[in-house]
TORKE-503899 format. One record per atom (N, C-alpha, C): x negated, y, z. Coordinates in steps of 0.05 Angstrom, whole numbers, plus 32768, in hexadecimal, padded with zeros to 4 digits. Atoms other than C-alpha are relative to their C-alpha. Example, Ala and Ser with C-alpha at 12.3 -4.5 7.8 and 13.67 -1.06 7.14 Angstrom:
<nodes>
7FEE7FE88000/7F0A7FA6809C/7FEE80188000/80107FE87FFF/7EEF7FEB808F/800F8016800E/
</nodes>
This chain:
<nodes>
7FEE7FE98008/7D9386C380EC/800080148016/7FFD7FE27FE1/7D96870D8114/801F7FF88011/7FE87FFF7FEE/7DC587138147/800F801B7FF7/7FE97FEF800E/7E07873D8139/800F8004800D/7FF37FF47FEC/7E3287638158/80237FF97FFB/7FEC8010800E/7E6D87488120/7FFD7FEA7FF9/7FFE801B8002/7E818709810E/7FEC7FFF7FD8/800E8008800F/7E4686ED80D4/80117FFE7FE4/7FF58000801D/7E5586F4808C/7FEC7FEC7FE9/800A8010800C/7E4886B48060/801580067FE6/7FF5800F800F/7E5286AE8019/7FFD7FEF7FF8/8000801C8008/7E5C86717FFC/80067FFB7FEA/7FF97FF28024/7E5886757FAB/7FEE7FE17FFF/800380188006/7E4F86257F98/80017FFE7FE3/7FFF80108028/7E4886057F49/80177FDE8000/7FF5801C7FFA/7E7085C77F47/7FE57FEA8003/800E80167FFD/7E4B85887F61/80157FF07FF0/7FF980158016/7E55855D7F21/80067FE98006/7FF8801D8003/7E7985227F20/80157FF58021/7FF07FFF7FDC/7E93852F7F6B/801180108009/7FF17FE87FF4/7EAA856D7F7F/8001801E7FF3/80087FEC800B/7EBF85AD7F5F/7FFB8016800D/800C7FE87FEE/7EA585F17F6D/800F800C801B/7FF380047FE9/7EDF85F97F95/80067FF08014/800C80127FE9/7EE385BB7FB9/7FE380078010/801B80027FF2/7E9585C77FC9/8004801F801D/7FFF7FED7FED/7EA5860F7FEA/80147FF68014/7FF180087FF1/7EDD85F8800B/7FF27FE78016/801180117FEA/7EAE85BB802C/7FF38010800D/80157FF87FF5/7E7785E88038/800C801B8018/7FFB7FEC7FEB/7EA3861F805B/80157FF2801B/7FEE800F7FE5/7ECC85ED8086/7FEA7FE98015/8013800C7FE2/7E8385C980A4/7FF98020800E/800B7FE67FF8/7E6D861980AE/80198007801E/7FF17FF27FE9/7EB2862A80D5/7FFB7FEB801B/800380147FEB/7EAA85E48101/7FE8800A8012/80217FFF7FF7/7E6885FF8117/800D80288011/80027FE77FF9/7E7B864C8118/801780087FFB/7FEA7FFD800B/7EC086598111/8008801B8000/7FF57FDF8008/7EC486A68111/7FE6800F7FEF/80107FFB8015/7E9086AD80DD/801080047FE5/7FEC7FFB8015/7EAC86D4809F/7FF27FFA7FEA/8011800C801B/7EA786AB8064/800F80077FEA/7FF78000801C/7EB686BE8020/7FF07FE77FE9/800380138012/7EBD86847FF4/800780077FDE/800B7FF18025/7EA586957FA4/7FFD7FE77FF2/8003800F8017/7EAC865C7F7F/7FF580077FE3/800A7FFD8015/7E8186577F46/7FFD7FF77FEA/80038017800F/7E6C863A7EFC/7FEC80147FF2/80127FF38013/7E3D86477EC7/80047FFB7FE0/7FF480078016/7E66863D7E8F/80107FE27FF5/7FF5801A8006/7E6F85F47E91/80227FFC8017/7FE180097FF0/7EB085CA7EB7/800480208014/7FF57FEE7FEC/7ED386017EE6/7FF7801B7FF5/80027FDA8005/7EC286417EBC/8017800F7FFD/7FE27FEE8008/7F0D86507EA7/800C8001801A/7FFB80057FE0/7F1B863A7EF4/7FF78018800F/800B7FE67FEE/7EEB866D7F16/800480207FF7/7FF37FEC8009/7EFB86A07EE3/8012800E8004/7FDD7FF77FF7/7F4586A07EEE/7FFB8005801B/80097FF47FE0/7F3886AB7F3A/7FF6801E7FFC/80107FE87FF7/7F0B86E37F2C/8011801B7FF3/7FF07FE98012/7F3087097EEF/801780007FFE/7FE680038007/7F7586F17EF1/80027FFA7FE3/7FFD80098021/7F9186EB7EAE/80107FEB7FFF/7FE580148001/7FC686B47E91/7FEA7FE87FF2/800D801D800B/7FAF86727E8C/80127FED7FE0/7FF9800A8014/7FBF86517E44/7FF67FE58002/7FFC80218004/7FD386037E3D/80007FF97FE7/7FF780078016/7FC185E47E06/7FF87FE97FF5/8000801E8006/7FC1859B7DE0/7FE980057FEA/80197FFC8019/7F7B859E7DB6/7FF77FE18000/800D801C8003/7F5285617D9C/7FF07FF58013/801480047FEA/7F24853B7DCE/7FF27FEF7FFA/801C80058004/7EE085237DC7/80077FE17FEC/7FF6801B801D/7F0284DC7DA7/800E80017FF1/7FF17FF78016/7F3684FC7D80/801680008008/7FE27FFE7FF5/7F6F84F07DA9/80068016800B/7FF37FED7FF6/7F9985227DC8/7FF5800D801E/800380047FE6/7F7F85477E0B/8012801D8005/7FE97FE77FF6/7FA785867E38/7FDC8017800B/80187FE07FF9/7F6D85CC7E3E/800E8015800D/7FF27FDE8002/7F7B86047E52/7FE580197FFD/80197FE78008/7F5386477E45/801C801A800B/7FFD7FEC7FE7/7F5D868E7E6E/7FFD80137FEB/7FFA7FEE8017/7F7986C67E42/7FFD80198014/7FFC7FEB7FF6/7F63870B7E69/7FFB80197FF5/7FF77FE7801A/7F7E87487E44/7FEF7FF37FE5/800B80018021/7F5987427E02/7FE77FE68002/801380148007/7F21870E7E14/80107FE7800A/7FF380207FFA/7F2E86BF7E19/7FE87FF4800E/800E80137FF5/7F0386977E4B/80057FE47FF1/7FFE8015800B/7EFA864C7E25/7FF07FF1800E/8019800C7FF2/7EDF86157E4C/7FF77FE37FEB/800780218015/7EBB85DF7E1C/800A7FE18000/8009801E7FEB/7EBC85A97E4D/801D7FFA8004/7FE3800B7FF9/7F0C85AA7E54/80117FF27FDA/7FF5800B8015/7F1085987E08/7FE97FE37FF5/80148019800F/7ECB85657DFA/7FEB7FFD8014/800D80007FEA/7EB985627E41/7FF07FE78001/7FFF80148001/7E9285277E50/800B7FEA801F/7FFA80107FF2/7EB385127E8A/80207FFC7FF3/7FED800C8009/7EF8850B7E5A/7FF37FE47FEA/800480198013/7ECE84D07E36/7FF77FE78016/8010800F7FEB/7EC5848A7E62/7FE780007FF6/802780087FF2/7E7C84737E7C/800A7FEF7FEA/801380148019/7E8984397E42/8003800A7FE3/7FFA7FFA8020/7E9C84607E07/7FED80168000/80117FE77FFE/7E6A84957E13/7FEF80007FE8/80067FF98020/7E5084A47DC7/7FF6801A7FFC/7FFD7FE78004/7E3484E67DBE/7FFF7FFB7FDA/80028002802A/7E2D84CF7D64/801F80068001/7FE8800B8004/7E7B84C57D6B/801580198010/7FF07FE87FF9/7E9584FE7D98/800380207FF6/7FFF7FE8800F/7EAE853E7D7D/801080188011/7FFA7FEF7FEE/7EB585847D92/801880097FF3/7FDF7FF1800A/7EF785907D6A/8013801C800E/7FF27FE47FF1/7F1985AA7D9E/7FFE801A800B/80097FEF8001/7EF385DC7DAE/8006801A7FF2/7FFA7FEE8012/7EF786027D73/802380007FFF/7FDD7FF87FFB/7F4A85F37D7E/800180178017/80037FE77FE8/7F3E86217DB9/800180107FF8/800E7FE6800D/7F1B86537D97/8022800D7FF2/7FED7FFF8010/7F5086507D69/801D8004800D/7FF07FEE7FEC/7F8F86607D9E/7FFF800F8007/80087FEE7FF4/7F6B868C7DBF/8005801A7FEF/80027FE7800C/7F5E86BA7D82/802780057FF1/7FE77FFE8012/7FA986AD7D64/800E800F8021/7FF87FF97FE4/7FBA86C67DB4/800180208003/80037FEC8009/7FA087037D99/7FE480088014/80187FF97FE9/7F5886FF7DCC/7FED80097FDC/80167FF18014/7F1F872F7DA7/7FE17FF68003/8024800F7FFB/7EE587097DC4/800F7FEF8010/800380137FFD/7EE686C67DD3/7FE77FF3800E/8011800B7FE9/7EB686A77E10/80087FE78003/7FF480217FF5/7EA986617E0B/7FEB7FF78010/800C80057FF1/7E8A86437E45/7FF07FE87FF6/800A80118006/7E5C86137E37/7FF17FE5800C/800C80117FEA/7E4285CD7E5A/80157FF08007/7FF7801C7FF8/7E56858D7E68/80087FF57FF1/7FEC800C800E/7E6E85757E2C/7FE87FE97FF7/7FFC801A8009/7E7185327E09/7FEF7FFD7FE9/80068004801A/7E5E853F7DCA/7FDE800B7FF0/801C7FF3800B/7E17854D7D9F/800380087FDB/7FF17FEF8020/7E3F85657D5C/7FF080147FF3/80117FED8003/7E1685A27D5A/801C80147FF8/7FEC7FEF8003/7E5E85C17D5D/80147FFA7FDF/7FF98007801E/7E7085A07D10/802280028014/7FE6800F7FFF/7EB285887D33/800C80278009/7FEE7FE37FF5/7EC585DA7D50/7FF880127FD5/80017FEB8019/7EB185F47D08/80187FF87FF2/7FF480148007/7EDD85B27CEE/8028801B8009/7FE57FF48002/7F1B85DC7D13/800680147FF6/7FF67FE18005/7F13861C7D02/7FF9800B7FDE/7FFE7FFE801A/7F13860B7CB7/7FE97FF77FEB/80138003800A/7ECF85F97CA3/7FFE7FE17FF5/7FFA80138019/7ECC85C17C68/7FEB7FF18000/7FF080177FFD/7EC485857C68/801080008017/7FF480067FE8/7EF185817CA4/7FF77FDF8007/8007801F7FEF/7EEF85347CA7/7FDF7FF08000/801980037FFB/7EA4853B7C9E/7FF080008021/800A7FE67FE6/7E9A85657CD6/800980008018/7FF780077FE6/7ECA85477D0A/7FF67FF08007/800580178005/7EB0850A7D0F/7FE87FF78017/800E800A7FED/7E7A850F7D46/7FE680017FE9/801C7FFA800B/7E2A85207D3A/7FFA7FEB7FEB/800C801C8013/7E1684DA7D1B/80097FFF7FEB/7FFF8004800A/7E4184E57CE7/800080167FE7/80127FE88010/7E1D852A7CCE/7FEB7FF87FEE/801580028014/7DE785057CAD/80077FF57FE4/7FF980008012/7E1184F87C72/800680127FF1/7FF47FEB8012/7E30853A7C65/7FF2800F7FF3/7FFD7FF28011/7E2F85597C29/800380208001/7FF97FD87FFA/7E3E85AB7C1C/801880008013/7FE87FFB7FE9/7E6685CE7C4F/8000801C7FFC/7FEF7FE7800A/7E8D86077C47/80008013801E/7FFB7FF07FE4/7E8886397C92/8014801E7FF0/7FF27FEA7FF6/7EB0866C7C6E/80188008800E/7FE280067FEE/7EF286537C80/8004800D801F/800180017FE0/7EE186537CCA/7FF2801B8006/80007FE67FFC/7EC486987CCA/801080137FF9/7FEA7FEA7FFD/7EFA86B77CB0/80147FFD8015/7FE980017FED/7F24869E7CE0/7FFB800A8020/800A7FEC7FE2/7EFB86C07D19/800080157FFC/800D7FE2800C/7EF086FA7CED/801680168012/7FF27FEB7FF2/7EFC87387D20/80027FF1801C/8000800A7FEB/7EF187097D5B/7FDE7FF7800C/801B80087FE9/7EB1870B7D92/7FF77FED8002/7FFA80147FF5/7E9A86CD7D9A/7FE87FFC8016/801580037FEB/7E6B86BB7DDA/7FFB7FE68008/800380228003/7E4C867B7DE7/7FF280078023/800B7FF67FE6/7E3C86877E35/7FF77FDE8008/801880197FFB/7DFF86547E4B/7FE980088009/802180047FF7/7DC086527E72/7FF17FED7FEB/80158012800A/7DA686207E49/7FF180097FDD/80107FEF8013/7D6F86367E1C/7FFB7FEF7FE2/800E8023800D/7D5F85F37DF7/800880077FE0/7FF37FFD8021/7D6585F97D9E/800D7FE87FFE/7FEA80188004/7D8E85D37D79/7FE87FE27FFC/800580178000/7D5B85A07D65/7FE67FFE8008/801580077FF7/7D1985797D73/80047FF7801C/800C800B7FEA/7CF285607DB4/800F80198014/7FF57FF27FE9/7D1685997DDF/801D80117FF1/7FE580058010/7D6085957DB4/80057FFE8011/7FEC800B7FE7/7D9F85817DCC/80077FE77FF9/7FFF801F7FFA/7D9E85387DB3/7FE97FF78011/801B80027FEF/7D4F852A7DD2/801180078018/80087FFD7FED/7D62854F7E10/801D7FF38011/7FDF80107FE9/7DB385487E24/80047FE67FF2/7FEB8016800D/7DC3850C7DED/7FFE7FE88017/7FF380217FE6/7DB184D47E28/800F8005801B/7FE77FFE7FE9/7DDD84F57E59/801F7FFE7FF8/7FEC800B8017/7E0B84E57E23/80087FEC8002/7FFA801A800A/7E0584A47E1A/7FF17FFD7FEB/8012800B8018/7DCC84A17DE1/7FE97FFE8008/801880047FFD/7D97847C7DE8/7FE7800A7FEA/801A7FFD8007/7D48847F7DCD/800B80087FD9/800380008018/7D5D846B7D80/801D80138002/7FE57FF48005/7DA3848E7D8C/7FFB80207FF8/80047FE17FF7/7D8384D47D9C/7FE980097FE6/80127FF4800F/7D4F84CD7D62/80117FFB7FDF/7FE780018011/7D9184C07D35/800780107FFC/7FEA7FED7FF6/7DB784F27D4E/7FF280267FF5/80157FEF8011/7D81852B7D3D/7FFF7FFB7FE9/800A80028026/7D6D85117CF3/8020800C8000/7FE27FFA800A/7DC0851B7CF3/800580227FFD/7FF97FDB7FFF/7DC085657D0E/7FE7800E7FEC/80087FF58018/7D8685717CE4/800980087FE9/7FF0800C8015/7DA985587CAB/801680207FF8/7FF07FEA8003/7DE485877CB9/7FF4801D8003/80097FDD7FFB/7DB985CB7CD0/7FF580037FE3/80127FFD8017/7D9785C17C89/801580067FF3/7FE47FF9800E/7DDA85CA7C6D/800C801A800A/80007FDD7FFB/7DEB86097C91/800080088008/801B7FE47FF2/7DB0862D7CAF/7FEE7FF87FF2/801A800A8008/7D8486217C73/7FEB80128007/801F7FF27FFD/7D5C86557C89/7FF57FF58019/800980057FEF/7D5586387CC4/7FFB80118022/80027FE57FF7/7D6086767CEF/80127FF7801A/7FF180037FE0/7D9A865A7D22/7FFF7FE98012/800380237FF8/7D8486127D2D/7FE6800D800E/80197FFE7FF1/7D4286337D4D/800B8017801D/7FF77FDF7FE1/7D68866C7D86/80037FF38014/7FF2800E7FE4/7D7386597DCA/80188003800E/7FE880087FF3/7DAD863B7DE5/800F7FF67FE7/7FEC80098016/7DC186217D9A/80037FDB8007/800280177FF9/7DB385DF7DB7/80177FFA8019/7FFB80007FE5/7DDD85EF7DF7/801F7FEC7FF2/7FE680157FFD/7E2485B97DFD/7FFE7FED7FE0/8009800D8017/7E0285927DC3/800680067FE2/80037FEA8019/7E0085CB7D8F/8011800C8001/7FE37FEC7FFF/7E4A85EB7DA3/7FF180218003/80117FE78000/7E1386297DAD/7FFA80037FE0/80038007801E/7DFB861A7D64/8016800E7FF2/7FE87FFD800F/7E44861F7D49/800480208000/7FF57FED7FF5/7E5A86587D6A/7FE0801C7FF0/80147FE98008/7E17867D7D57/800280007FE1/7FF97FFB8022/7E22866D7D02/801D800B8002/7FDE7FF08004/7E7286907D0E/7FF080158012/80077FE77FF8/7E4586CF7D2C/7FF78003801B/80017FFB7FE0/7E4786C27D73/7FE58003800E/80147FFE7FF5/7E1686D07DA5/80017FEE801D/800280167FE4/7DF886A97DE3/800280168015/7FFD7FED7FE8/7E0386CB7E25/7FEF7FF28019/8006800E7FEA/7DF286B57E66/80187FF98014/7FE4800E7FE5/7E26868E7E8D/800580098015/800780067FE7/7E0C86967EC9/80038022800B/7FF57FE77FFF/7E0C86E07EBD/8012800E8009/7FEA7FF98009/7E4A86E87EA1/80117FFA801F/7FF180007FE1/7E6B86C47EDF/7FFD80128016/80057FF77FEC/7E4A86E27F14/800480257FF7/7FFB7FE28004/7E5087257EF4/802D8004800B/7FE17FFE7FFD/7EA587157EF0/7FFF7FFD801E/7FF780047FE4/7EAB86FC7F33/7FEF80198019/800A7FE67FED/7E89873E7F53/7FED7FF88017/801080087FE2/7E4E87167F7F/7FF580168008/800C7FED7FF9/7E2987537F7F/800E800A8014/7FEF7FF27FED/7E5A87777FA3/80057FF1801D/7FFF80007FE1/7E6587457FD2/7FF77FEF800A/801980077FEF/7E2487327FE7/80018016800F/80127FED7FF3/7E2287798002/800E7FFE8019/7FFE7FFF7FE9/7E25876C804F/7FFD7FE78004/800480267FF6/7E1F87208050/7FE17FFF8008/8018800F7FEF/7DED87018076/7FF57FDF7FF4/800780108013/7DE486CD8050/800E7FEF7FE4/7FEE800A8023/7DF986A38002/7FFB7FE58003/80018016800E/7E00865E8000/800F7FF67FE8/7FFE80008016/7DFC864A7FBF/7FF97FD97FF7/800B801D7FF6/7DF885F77FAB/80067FF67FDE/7FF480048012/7E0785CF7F74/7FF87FDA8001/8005801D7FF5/7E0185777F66/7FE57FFA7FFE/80147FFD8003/7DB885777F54/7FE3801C7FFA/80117FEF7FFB/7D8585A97F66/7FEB7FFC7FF2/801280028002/7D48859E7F3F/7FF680137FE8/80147FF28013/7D1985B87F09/801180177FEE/7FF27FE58012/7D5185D77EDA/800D80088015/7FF67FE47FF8/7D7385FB7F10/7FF080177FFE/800E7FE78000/7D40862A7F14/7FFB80077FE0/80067FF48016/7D4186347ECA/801680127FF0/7FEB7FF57FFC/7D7D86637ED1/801C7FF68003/7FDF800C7FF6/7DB686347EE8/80068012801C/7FED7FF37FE4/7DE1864E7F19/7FFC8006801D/80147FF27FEB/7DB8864E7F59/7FEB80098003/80127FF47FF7/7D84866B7F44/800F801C7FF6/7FE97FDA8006/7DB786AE7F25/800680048020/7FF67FF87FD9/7DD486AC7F72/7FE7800D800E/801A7FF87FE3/7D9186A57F94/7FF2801E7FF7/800C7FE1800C/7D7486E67F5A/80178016800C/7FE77FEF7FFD/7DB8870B7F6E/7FFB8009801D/80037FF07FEA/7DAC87077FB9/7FE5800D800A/801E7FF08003/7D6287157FB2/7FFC80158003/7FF87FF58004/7D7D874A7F96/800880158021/7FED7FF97FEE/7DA3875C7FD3/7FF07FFF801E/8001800B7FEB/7D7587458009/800C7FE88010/7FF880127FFC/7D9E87138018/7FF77FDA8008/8013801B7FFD/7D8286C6802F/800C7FEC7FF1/7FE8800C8009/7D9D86938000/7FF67FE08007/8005801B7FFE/7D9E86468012/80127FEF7FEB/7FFA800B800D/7DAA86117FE6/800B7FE0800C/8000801D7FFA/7DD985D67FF2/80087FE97FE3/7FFB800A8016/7DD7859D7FC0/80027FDC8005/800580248000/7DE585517FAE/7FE87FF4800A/801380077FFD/7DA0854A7FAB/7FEC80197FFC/800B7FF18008/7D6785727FAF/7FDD7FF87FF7/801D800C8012/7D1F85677F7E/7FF780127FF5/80147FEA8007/7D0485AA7F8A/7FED800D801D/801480027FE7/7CC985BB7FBA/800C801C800A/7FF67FE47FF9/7CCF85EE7FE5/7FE9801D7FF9/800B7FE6800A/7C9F861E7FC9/800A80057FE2/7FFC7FF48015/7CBE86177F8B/801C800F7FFB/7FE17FF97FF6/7D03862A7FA7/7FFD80198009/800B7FEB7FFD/7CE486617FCC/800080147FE8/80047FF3801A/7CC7867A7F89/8016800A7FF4/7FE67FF18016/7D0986857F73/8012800A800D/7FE37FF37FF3/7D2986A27FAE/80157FEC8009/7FF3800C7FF2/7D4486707FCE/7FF67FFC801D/800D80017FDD/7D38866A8025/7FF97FE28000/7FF680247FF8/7D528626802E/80087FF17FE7/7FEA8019800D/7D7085E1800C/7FFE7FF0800F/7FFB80127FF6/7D9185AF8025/80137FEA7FF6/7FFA80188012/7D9D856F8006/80237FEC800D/7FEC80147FF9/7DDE85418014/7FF17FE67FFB/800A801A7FFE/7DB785057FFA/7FF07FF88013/801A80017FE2/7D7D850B8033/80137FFE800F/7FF980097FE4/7DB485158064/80197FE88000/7FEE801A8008/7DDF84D78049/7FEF7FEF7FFD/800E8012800E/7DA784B08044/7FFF7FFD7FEE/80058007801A/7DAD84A87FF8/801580107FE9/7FDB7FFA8009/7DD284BC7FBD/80137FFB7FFD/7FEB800F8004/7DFA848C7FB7/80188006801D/7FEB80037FE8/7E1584927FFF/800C801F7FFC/7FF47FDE7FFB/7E1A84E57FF1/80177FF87FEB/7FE37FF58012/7E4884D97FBB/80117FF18003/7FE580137FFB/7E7984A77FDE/80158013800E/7FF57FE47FF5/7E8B84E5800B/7FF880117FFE/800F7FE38007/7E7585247FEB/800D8013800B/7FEF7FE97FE9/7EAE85528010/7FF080018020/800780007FEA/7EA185398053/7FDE7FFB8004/801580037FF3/7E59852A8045/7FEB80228001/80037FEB7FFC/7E5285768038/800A80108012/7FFD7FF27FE6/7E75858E8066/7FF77FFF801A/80177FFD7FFC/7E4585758093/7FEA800B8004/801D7FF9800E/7E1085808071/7FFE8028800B/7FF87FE37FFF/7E2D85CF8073/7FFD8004801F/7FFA80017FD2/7E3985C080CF/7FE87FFD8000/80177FFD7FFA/7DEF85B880CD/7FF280107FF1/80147FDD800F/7DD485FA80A0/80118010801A/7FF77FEA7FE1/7E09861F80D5/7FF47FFC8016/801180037FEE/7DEA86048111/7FE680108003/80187FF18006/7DA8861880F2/7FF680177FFA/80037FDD800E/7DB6865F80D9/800F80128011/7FED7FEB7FF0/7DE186748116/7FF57FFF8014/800A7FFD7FE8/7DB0866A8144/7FED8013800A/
</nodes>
């Protein structure tokens, strides 16, 4: 790093490391190993998401706005507590706080059986809230419905067809979507997602997310004939089951695209709200991280939008992550300087994720060392 006549400007714009730490926990590690090392280094901490867990979180930080509590269905049918981010006329919705899959345990994990109900209850406050466009974040969820269970709330017939979790689409009969479009009728709807993937086949969202689900080999070639089953019923033309990102939170992209909506870019969308552009301009460098670094980050997740943003900017961006299972020329390639793994310097993953705070913050006291010298 140049030498400076002021004290060094780091930002520090993180994704949540999954299953450990959220985007704010992660900045918060990564700017308390940076101060141990350099303590009059000015850090702005930017917590980030890309639509999944922590998008109504980083949102509200960036835009303000009134946070709405509310009791919707959850991925087993029981009762769970959401909230969604009402600013002036649009509603932030985060998927993952109504059919997340970290509200379902490691043994009941089902994606045939979980449903996105609540979801569409969202939708459904939001627009009675009086919001004109509706932004639902998309990622991490539980379920591979193809969205039956958010159409299920917002009026669309069979209801108890349609709540019921993917596996039990390969029965239904006719289905009625006008219900559920009138009830958006005069409302935006946005399905904000990097992920490109259609609703079905060998690069779907049962094949590709259903075994991070919980469905195995015969489960995932189930689970497909099922969403077939249902897209044949209504997209006979076949027209929204083939777009990208209808596949994205196991078809909640799908849904949202037969009630009009359009796909966005998450990754965009955030980074556009939270103003990085603006304030990259004078930083010296962006760390940017998230729990696994590999092949799909660079296929527009969240550090590679950062690393295109400071590119952008001149800026150097380093990557810190759980793990990292990307070379360095292909990191390069996308505008990234550096990565630096927590599992390499924990010896394993297992040991990085017994202390992911302190084993980042760390991890963070040795990139400062390295970039302040």
């Amino acid at each position: 790093m140049t030498q400076h006549t002021g004290p060094v400007h780091i930002v520090i714009a993180p994704d949540k490391f999954a299953g450990t730490l959220s985007a704010l926990e992660a900045a918060r590690a990564v700017a308390d190993g940076w101060r141990s090392v350099a303590p009059s280094a000015r850090l702005d901490l930017l917590p980030l998401s890309d639509g999944g867990p922590g998008f109504v979180e980083v949102l509200h930080t960036a835009l303000g706005g009134t946070l709405r509590e509310a009791a919707v269905t959850g991925p087993l049918g029981g009762p769970v507590t959401a909230r969604y981010l009402l600013a002036g006329r649009t509603a932030y919705v985060e998927s993952a706080q109504a059919c997340g899959l970290h509200l379902v345990p490691a043994d009941r994990r089902d994606p045939a059986r979980t449903t996105s109900s609540g979801v569409g209850e969202l939708i459904a406050r939001a627009a009675a809230d009086g919001a004109r466009t509706v932004v639902v974040g998309l990622g991490g969820s539980s379920t591979n419905d193809a969205g039956a269970g958010l159409l299920a709330a917002l009026g669309a017939t069979p209801a108890d067809g349609l709540s019921r979790g993917g596996g039990a689409l390969a029965g239904t009969g006719a289905v009625d979507l006008a219900p559920a479009r009138e009830a958006v009728a005069g409302v935006r709807l946005v399905a904000a997602t990097d992920v490109d993937n259609p609703l079905l086949g060998l690069h779907g969202a049962s094949a590709v997310f259903g075994p991070q689900k919980g469905a195995d080999a015969a489960g995932v070639q189930r689970l497909d004939l099922a969403l077939t089953a249902f897209a044949d019923r209504v997209d006979p033309g076949a027209r929204v089951r083939t777009a990208p990102g209808s596949g994205a939170a196991g078809g909640l992209g799908f849904a949202l695209l037969l009630l009009g909506g359009a796909v966005e870019s998450g990754v965009g969308l955030v980074l556009d709200a939270v103003g990085l552009a603006g304030r990259l301009a004078g930083a010296d460098l962006v760390i940017t991280g998230e729990g696994s670094f590999d092949s799909q980050s660079l296929r527009g997740k969240l550090p590679h939008g950062v690393a295109r943003m400071a590119g952008e900017h001149a800026v150097p961006c380093v990557v810190t992550a759980g793990r990292v299972a990307v070379g360095r020329a292909e990191a390069a390639a996308a505008g990234i300087t550096e990565t630096y793994s927590l599992a390499e310097s924990a010896g394993s993953v297992a040991a990085a994720m017994e202390r992911p705070a302190e084993g980042l913050r760390d991890l963070a006291a040795g990139v400062a060392r390295r970039w302040s010298r």
